[in-house]
N, C-alpha and C positions, 0 to 999 in steps of 0.2 A: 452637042458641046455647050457646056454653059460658060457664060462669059463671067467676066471677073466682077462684075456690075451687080449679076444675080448671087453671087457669093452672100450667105450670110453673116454677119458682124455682130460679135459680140456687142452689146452697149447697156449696160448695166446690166439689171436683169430680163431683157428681152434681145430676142435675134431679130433682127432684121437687114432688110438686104439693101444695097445701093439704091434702087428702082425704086422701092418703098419709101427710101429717106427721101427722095426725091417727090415722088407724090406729094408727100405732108407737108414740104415747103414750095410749089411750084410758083415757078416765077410770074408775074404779069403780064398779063398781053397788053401791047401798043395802045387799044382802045381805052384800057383800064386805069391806065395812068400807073407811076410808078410805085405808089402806097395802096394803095386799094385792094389786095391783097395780101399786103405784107403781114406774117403774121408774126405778134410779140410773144418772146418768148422768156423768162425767167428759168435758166440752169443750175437746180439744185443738187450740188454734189458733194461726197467726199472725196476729193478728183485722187484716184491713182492712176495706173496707166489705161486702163481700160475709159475709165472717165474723160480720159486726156482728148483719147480719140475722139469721143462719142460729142463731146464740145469743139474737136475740128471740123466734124463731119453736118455740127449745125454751123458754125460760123461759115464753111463752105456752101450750102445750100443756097439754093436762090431763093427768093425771097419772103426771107427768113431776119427777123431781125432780134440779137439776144440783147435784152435787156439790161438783166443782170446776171451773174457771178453770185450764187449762194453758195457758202461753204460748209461743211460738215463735219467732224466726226468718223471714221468709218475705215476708211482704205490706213491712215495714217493719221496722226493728232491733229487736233483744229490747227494749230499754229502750222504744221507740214501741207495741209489741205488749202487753206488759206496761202500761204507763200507758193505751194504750186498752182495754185487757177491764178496768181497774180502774177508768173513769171509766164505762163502757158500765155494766156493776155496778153503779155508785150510783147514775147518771144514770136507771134502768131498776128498781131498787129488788129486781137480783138477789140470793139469800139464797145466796152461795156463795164459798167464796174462794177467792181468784188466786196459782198457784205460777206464779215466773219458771222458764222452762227454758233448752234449747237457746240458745246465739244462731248456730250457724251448722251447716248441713248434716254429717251423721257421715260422711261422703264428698265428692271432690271435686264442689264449688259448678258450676251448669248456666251460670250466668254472673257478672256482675259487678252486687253492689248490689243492690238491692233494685227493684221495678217504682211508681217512682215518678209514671210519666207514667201510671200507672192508679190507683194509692191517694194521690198525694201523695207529700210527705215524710212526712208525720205516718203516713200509715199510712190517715186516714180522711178523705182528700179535702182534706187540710189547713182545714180547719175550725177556728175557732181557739175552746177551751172549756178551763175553766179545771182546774187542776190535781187531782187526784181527793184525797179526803180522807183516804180509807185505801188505804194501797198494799199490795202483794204479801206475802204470806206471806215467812218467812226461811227456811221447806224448801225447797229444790228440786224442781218439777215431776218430774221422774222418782223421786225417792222417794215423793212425793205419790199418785203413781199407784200403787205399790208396796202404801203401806199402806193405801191406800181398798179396792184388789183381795183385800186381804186380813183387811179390817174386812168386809167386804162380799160374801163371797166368791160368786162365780155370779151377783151380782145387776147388777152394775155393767160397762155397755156405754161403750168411750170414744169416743166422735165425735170423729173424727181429721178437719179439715179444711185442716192447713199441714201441712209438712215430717213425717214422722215419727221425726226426733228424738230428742223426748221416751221416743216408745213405746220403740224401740230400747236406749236408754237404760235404761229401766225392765223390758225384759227381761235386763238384763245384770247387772242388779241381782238377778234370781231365777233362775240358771242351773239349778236342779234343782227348781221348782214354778214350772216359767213359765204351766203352766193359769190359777194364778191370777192373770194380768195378762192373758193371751190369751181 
């Protein structure tokens, strides 16, 4: 009988299972003190509903600490992407802030619009919830990335789950220490 823990979960483009999400963030032992493992994380998404989750299931993790809120392009328009990871954030009582990024592919687009017959308009199933209280940073997501990689340097993994954009972006920004974003 498999328990509901080894169930696999959609999260962006890769499956994994509870157990696993747990692995990659496990918490600290007593001797270690309570940062000494913690590890930084940078969520770069175009959040739809899938996104939604896969951003509850890192702010749940033990110890696991996100960063930031990059937004994208992808599931639903920058401006829908952006207002959902900023109300998912409060609504969720994430401790992280929200850079707007990308609104459109750094290359030509695979089609037309956004996949609304699978997220909505809105992005989350059109669900109607009211406006978020604090909205997005005035950096831009690709600098955002830039100076966390480099406040942080070695420590900070970014979970790319929409477009990569952003990253792109933020490599272009460090063309001779791109270690520190990669």
């Amino acid at each position: 009988t498999r328990r509901s823990s080894d169930l696999p979960l959609k999260a962006g483009h890769r499956t994994v299972t509870m157990a696993h999400s747990q692995q990659l963030a496990r918490a600290p032992t007593a001797n270690e003190g309570p940062k000494a493992h913690m590890k930084r994380v940078i969520f770069d998404t175009d959040i739809g509903i899938d996104d939604a989750m896969a951003l509850l299931f890192l702010h749940y993790a033990p110890g696991l600490r996100i960063e930031a809120i990059t937004t994208v392009s992808g599931n639903a328009s920058i401006a829908n992407t952006t207002r959902n990871a900023c109300y998912v954030r409060e609504r969720f009582g994430i401790d992280a802030r929200v850079f707007r990024g990308a609104s459109g592919p750094i290359g030509p687009a695979l089609g037309q619009g956004h996949p609304d017959f699978v997220h909505g308009k809105n992005g989350l199933g059109d669900i109607s919830f009211p406006e978020p209280s604090q909205g997005a940073e005035l950096q831009a997501a690709p600098e955002a990335i830039v100076e966390l990689a480099e406040a942080y340097p070695g420590e900070i993994s970014v979970v790319a789950v929409g477009r990569l954009s952003n990253l792109s972006k933020a490599l272009d920004l460090c063309p001779r220490d791109r270690k520190s974003v990669v």
